[in-house]
N, CA, C and O atoms as a Maestro MAE file, in Angstrom:
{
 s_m_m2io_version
 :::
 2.0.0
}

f_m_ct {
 s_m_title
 :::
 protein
 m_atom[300] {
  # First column is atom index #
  i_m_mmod_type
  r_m_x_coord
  r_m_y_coord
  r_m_z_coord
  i_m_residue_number
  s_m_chain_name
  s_m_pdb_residue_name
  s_m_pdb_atom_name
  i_m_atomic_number
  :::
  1 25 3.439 -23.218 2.762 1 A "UNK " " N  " 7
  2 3 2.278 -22.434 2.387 1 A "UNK " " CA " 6
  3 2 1.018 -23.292 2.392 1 A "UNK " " C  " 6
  4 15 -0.064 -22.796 2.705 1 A "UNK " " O  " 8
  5 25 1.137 -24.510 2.064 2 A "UNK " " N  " 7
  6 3 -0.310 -25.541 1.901 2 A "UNK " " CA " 6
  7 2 -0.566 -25.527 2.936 2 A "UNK " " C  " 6
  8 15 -1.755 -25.347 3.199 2 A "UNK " " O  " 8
  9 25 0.555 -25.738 4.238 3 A "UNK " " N  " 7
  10 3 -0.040 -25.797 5.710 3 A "UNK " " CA " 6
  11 2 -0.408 -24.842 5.944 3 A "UNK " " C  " 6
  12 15 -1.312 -25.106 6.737 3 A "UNK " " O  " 8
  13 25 -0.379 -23.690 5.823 4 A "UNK " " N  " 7
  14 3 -0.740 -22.861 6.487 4 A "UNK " " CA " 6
  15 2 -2.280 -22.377 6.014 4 A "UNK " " C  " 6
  16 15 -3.242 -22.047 6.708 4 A "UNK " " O  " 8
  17 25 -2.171 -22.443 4.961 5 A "UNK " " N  " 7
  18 3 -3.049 -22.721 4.220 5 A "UNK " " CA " 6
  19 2 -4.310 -23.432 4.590 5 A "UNK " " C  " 6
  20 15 -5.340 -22.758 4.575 5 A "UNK " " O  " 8
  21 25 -4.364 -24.373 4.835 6 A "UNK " " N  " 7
  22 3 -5.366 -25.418 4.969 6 A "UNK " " CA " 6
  23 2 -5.796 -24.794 6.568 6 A "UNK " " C  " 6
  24 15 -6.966 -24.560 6.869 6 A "UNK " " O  " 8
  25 25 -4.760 -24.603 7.404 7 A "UNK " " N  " 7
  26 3 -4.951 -23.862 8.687 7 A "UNK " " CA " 6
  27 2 -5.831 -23.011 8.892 7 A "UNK " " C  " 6
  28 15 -6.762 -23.007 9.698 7 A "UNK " " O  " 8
  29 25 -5.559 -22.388 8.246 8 A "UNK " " N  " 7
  30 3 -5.906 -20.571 7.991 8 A "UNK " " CA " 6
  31 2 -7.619 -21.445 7.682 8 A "UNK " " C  " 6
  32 15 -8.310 -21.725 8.662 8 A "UNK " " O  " 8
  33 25 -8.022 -21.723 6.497 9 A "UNK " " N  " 7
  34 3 -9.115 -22.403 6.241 9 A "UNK " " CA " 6
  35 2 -9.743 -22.714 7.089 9 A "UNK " " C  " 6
  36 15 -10.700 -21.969 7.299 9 A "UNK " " O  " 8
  37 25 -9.589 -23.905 8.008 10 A "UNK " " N  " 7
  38 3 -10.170 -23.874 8.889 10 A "UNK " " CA " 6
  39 2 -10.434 -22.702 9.909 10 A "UNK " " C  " 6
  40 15 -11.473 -22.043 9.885 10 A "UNK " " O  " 8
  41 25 -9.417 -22.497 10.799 11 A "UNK " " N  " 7
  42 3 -9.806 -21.451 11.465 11 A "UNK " " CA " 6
  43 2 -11.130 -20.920 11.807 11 A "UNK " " C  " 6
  44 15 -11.813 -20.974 10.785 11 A "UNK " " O  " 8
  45 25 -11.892 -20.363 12.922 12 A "UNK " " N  " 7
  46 3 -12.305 -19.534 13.067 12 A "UNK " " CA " 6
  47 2 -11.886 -18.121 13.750 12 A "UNK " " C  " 6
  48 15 -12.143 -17.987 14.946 12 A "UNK " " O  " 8
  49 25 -11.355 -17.230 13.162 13 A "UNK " " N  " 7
  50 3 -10.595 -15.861 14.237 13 A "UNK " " CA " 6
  51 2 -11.671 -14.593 13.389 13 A "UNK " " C  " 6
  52 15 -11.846 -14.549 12.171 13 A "UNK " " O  " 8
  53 25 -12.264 -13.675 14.381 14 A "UNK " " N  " 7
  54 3 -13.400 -12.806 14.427 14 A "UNK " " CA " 6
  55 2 -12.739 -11.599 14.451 14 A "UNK " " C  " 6
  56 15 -13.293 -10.583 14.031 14 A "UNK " " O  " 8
  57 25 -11.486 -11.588 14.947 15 A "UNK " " N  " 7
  58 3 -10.427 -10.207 15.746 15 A "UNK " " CA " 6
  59 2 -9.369 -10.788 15.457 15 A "UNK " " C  " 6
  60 15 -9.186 -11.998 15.322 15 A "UNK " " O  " 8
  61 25 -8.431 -9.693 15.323 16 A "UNK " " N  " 7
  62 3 -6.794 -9.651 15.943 16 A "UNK " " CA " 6
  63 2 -6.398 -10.014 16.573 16 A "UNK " " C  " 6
  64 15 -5.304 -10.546 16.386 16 A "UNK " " O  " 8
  65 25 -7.135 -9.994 18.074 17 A "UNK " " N  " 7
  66 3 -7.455 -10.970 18.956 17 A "UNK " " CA " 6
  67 2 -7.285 -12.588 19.190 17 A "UNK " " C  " 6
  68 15 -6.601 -13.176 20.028 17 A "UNK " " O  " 8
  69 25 -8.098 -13.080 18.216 18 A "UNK " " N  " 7
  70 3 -8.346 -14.484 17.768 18 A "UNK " " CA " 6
  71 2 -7.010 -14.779 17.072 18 A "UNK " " C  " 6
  72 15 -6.337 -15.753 17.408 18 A "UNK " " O  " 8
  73 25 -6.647 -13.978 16.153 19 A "UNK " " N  " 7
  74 3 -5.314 -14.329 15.430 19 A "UNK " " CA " 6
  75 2 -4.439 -14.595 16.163 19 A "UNK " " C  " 6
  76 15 -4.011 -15.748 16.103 19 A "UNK " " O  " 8
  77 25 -3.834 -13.654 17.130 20 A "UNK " " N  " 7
  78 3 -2.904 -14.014 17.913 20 A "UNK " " CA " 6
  79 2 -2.639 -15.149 19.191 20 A "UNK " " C  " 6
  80 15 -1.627 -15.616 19.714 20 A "UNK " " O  " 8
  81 25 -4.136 -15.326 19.396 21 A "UNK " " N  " 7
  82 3 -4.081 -16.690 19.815 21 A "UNK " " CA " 6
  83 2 -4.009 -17.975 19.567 21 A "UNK " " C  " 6
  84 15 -4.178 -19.007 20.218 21 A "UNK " " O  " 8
  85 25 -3.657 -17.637 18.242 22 A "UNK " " N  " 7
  86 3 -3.840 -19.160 17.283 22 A "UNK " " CA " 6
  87 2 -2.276 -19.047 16.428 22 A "UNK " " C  " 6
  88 15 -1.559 -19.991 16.098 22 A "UNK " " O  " 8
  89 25 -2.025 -17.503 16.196 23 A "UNK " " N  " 7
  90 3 -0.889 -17.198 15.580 23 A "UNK " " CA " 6
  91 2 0.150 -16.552 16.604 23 A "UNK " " C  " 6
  92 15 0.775 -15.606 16.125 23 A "UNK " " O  " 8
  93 25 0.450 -16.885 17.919 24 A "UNK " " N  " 7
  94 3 1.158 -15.892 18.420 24 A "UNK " " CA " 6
  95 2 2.468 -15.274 17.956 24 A "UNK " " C  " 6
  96 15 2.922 -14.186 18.311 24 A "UNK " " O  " 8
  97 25 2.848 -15.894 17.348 25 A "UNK " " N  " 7
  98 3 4.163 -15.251 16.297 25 A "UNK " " CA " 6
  99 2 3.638 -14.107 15.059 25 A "UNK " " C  " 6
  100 15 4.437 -13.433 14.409 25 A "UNK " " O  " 8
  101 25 2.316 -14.056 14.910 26 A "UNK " " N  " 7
  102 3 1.811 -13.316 14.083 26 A "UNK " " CA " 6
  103 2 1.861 -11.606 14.858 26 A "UNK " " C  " 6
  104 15 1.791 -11.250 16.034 26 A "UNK " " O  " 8
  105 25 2.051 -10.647 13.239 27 A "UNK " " N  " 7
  106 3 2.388 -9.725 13.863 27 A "UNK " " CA " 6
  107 2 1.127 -8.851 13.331 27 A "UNK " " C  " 6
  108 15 0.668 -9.121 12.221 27 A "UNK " " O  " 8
  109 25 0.549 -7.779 14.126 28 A "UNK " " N  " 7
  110 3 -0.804 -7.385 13.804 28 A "UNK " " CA " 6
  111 2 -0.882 -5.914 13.242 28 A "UNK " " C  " 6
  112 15 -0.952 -5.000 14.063 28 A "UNK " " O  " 8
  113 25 -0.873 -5.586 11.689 29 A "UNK " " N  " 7
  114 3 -0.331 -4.157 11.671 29 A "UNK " " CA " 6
  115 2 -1.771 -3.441 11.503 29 A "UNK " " C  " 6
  116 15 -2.879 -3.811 11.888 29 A "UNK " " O  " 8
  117 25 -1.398 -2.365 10.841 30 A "UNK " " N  " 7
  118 3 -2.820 -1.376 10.831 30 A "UNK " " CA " 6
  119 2 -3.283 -1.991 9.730 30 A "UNK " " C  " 6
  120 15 -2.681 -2.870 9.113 30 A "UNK " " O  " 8
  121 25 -4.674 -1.411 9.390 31 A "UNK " " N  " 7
  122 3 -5.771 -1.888 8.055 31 A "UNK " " CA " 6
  123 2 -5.823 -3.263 8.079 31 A "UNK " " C  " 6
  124 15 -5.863 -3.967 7.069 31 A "UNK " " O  " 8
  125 25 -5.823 -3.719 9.395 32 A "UNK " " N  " 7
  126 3 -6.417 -5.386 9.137 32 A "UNK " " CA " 6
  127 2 -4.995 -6.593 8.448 32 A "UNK " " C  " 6
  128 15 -4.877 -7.768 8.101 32 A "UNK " " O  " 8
  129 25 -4.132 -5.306 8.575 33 A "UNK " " N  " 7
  130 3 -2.865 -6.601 7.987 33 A "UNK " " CA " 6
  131 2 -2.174 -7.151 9.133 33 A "UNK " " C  " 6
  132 15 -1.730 -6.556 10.115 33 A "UNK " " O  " 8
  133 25 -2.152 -8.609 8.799 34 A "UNK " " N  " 7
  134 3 -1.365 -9.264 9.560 34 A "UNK " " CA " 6
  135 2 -0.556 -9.840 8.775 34 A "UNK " " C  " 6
  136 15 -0.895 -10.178 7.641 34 A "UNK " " O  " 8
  137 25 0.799 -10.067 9.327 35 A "UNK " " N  " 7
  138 3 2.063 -10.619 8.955 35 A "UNK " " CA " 6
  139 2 2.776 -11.945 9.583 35 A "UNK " " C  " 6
  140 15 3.441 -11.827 10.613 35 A "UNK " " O  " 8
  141 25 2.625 -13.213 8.941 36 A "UNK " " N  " 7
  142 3 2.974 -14.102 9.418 36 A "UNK " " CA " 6
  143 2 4.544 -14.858 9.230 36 A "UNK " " C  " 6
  144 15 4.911 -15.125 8.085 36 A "UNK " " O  " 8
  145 25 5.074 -15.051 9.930 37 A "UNK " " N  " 7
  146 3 6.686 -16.100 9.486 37 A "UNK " " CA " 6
  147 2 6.347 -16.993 8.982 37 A "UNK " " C  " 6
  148 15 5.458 -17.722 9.421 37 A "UNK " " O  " 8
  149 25 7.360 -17.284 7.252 38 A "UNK " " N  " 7
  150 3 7.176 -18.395 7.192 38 A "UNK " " CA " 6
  151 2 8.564 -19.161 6.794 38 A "UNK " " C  " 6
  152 15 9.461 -18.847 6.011 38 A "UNK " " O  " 8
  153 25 8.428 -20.001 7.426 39 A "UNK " " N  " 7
  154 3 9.595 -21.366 7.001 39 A "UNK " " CA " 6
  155 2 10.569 -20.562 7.811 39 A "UNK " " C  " 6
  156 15 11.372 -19.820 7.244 39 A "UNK " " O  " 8
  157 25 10.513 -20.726 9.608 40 A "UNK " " N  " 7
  158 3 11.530 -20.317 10.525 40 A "UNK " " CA " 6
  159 2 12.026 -18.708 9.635 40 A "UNK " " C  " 6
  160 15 13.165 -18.401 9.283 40 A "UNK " " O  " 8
  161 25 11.000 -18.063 9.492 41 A "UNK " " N  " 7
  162 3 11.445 -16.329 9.402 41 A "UNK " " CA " 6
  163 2 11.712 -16.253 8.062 41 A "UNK " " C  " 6
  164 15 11.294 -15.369 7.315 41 A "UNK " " O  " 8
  165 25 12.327 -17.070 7.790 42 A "UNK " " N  " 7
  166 3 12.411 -16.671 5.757 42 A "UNK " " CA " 6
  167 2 11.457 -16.361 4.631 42 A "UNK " " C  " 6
  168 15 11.534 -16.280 3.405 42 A "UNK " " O  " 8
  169 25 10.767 -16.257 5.314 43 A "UNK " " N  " 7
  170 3 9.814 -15.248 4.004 43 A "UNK " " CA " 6
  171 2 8.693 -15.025 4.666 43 A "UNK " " C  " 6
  172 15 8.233 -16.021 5.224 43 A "UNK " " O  " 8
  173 25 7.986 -13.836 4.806 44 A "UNK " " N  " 7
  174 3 7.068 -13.455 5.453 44 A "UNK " " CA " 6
  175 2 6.049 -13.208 4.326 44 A "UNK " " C  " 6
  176 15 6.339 -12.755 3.219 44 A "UNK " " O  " 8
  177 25 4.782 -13.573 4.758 45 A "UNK " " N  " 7
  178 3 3.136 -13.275 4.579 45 A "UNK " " CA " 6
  179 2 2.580 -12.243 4.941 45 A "UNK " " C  " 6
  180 15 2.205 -12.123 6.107 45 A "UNK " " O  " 8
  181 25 2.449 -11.515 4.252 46 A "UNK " " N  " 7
  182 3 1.225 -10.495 4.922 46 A "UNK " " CA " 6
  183 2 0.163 -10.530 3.997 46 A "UNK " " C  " 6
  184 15 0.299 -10.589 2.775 46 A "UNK " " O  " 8
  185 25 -1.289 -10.479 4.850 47 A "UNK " " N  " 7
  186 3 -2.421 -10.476 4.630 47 A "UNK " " CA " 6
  187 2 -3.415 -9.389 5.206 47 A "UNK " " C  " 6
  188 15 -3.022 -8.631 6.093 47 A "UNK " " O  " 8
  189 25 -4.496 -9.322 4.785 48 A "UNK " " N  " 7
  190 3 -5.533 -8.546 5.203 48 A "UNK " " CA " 6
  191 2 -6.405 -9.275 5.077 48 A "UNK " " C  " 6
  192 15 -6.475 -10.250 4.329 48 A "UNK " " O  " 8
  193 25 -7.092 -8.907 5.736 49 A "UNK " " N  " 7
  194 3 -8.535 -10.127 6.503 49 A "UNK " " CA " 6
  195 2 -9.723 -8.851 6.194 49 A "UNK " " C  " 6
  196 15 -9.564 -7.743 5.681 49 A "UNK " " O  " 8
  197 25 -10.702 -9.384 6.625 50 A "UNK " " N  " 7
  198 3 -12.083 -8.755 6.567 50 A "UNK " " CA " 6
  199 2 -12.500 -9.573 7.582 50 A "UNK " " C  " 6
  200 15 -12.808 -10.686 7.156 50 A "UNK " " O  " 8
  201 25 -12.580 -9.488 8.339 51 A "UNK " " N  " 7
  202 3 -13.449 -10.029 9.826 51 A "UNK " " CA " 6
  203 2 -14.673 -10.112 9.212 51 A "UNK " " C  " 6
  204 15 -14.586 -11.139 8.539 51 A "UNK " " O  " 8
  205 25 -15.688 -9.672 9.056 52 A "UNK " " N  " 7
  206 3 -17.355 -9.749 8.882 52 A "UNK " " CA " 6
  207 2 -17.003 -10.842 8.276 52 A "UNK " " C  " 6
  208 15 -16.960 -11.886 8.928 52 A "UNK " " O  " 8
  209 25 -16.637 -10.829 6.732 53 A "UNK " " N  " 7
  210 3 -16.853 -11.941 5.876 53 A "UNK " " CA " 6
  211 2 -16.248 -13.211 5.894 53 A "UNK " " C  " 6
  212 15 -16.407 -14.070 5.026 53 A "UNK " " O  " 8
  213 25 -15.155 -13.369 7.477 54 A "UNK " " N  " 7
  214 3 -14.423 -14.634 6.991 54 A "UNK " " CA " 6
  215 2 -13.216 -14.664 5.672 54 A "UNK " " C  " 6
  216 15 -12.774 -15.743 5.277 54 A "UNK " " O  " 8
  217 25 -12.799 -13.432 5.112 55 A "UNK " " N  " 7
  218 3 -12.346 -13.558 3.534 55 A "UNK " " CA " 6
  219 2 -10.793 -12.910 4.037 55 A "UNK " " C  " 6
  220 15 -10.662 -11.756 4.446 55 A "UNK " " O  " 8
  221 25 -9.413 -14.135 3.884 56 A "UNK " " N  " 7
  222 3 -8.370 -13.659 3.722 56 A "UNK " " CA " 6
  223 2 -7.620 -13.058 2.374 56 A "UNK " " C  " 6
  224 15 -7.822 -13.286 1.181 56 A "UNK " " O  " 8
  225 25 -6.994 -12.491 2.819 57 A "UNK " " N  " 7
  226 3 -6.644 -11.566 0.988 57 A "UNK " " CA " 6
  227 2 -5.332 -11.520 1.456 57 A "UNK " " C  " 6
  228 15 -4.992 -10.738 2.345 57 A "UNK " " O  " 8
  229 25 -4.015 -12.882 0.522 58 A "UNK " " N  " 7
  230 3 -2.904 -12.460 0.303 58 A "UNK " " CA " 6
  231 2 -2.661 -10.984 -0.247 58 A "UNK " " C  " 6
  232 15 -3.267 -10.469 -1.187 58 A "UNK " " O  " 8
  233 25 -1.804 -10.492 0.410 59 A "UNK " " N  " 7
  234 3 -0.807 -9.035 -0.189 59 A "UNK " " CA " 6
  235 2 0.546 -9.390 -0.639 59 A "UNK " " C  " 6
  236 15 0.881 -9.130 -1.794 59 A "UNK " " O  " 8
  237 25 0.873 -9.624 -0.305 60 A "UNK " " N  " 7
  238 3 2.296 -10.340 -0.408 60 A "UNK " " CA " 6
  239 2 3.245 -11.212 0.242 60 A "UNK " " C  " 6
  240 15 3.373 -11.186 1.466 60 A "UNK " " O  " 8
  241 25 4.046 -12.126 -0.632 61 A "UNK " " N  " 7
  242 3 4.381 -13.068 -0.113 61 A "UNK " " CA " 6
  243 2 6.057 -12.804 -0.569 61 A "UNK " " C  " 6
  244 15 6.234 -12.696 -1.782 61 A "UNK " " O  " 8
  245 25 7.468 -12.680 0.453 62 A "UNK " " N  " 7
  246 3 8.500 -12.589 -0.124 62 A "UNK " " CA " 6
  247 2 9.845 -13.153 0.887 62 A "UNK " " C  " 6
  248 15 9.703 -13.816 1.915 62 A "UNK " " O  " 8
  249 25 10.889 -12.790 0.418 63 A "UNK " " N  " 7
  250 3 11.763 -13.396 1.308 63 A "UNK " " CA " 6
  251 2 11.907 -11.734 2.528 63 A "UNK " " C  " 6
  252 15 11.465 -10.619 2.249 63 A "UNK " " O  " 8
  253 25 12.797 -12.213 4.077 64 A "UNK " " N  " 7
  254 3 12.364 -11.045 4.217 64 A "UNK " " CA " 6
  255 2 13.332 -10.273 4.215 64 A "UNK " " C  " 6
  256 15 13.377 -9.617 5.255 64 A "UNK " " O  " 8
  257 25 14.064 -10.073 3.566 65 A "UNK " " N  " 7
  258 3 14.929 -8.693 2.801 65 A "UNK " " CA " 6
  259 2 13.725 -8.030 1.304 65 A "UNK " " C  " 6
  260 15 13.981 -6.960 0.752 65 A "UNK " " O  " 8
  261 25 12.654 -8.787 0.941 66 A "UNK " " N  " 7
  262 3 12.021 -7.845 0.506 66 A "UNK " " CA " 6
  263 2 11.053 -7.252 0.958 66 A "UNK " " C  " 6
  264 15 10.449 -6.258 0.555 66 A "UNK " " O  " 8
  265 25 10.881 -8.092 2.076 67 A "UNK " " N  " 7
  266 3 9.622 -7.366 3.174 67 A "UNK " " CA " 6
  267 2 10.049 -5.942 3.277 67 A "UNK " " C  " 6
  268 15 9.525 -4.860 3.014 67 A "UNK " " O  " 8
  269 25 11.146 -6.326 3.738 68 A "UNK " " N  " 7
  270 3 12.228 -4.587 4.508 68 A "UNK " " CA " 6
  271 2 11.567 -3.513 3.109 68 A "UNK " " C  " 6
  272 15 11.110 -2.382 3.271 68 A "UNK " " O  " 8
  273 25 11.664 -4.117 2.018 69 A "UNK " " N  " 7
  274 3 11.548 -2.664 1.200 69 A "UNK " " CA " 6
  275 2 9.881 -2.438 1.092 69 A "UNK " " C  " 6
  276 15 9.563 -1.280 0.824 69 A "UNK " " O  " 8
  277 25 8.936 -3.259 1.242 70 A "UNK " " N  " 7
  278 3 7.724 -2.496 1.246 70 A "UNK " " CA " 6
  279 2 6.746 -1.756 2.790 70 A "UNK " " C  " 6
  280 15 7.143 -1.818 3.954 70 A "UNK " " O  " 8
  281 25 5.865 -1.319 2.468 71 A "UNK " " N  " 7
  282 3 4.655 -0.543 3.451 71 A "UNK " " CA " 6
  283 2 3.585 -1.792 3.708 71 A "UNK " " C  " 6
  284 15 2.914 -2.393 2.869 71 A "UNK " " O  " 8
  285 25 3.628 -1.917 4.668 72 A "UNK " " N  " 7
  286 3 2.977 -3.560 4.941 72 A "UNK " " CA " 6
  287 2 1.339 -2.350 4.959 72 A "UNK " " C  " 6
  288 15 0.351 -2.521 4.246 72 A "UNK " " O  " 8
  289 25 1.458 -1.653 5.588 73 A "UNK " " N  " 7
  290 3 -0.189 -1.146 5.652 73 A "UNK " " CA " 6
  291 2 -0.751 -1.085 4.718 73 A "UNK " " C  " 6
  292 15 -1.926 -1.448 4.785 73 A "UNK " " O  " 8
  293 25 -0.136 -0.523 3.155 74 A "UNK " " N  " 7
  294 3 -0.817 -0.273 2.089 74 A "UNK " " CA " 6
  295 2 -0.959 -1.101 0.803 74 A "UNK " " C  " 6
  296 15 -1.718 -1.064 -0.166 74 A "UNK " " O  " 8
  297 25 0.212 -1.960 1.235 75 A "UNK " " N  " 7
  298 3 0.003 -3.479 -0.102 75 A "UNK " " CA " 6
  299 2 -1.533 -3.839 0.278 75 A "UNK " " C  " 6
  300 15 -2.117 -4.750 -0.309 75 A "UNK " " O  " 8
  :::
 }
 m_bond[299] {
  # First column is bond index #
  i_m_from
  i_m_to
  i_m_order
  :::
  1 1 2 1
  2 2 3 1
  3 3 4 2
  4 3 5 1
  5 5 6 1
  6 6 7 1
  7 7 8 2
  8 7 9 1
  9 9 10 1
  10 10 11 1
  11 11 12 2
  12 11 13 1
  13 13 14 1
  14 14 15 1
  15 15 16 2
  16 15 17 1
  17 17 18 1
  18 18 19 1
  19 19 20 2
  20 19 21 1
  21 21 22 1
  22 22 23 1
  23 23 24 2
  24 23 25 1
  25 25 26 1
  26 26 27 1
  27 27 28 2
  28 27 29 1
  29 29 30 1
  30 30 31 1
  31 31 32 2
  32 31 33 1
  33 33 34 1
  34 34 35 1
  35 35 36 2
  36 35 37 1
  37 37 38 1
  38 38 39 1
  39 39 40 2
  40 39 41 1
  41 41 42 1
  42 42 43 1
  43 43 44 2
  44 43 45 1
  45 45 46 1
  46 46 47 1
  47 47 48 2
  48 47 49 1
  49 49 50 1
  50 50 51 1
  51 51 52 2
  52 51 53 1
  53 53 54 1
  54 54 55 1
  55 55 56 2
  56 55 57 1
  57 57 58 1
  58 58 59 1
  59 59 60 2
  60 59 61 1
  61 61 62 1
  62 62 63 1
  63 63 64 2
  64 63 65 1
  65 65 66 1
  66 66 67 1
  67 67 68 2
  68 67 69 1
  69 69 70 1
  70 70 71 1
  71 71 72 2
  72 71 73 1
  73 73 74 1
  74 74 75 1
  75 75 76 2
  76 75 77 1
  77 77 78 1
  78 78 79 1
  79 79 80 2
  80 79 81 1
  81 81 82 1
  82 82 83 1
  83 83 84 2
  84 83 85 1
  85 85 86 1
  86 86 87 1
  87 87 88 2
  88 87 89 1
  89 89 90 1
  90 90 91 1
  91 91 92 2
  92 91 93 1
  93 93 94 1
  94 94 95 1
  95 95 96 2
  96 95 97 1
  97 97 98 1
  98 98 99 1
  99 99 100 2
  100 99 101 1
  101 101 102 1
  102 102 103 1
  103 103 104 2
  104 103 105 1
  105 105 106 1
  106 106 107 1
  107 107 108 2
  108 107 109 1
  109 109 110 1
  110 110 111 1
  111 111 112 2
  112 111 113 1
  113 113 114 1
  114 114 115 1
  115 115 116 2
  116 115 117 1
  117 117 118 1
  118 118 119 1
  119 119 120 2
  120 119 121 1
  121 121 122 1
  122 122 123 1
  123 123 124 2
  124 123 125 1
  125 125 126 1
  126 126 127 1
  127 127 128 2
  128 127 129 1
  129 129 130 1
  130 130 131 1
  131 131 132 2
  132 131 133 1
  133 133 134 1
  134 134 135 1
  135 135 136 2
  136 135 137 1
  137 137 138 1
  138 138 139 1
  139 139 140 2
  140 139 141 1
  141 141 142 1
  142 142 143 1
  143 143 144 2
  144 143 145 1
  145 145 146 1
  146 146 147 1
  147 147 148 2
  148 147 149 1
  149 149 150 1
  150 150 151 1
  151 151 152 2
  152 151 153 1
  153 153 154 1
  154 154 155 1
  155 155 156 2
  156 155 157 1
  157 157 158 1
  158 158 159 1
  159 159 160 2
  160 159 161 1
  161 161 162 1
  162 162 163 1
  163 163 164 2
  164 163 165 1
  165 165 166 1
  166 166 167 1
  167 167 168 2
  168 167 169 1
  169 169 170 1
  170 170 171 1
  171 171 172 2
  172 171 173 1
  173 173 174 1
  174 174 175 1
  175 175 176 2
  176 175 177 1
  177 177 178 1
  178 178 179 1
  179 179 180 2
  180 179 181 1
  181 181 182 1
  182 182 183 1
  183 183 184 2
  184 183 185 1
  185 185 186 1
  186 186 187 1
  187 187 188 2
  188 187 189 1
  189 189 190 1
  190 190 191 1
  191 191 192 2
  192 191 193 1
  193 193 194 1
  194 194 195 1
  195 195 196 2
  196 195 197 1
  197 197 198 1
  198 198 199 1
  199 199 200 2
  200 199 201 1
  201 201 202 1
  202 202 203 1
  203 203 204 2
  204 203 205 1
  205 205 206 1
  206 206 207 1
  207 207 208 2
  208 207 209 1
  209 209 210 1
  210 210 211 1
  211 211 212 2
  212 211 213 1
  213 213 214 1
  214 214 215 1
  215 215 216 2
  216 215 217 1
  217 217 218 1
  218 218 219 1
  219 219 220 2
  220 219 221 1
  221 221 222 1
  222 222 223 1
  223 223 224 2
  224 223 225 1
  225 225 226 1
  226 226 227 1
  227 227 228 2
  228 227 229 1
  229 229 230 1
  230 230 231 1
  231 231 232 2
  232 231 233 1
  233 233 234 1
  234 234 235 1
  235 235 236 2
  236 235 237 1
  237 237 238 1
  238 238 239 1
  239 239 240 2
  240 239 241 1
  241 241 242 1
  242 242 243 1
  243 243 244 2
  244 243 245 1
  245 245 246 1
  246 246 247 1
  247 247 248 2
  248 247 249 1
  249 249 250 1
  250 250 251 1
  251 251 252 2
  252 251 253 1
  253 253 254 1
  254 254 255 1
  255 255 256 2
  256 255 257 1
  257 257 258 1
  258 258 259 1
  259 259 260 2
  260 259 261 1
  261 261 262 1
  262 262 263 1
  263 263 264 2
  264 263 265 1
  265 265 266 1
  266 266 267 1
  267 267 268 2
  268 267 269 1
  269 269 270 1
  270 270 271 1
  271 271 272 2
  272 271 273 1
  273 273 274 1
  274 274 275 1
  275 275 276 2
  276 275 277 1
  277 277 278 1
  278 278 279 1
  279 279 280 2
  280 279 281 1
  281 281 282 1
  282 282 283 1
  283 283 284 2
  284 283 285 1
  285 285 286 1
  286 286 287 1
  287 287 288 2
  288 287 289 1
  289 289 290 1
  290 290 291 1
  291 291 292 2
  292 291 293 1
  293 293 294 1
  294 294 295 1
  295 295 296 2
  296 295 297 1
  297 297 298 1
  298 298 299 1
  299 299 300 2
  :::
 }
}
């Protein structure tokens, strides 16, 4: 998470677009959420971004048998 972390920080990505070129394992859902692997698939990230502002917003962070039980669009 720190790596990715510090990553993400830097970054500049404007679009979905941008994400996936920097994240190609990243998966791009509706409302600006993206869903990232972490630690070889065992627990997935999903986030929502705000493009204008630069501002990532954890939604949730879990192993992914609890991914399976939520709505990635609406966390």
């Amino acid at each position: 998470m720190q790596a990715w972390y510090a990553d993400v920080k830097k970054a500049k990505c404007e679009s979905p677009t941008d994400i996936k070129n920097v994240y190609s394992n990243a998966s791009i859902i509706t409302n600006n959420r993206i869903v990232f692997n972490i630690k070889g698939n065992k627990y997935r990230l999903v986030v929502a971004i705000n493009y204008e502002h630069s501002i990532v917003y954890i939604r949730f962070i879990g192993s992914h048998k609890e991914y399976d039980l939520v709505d990635v669009s609406t966390i």
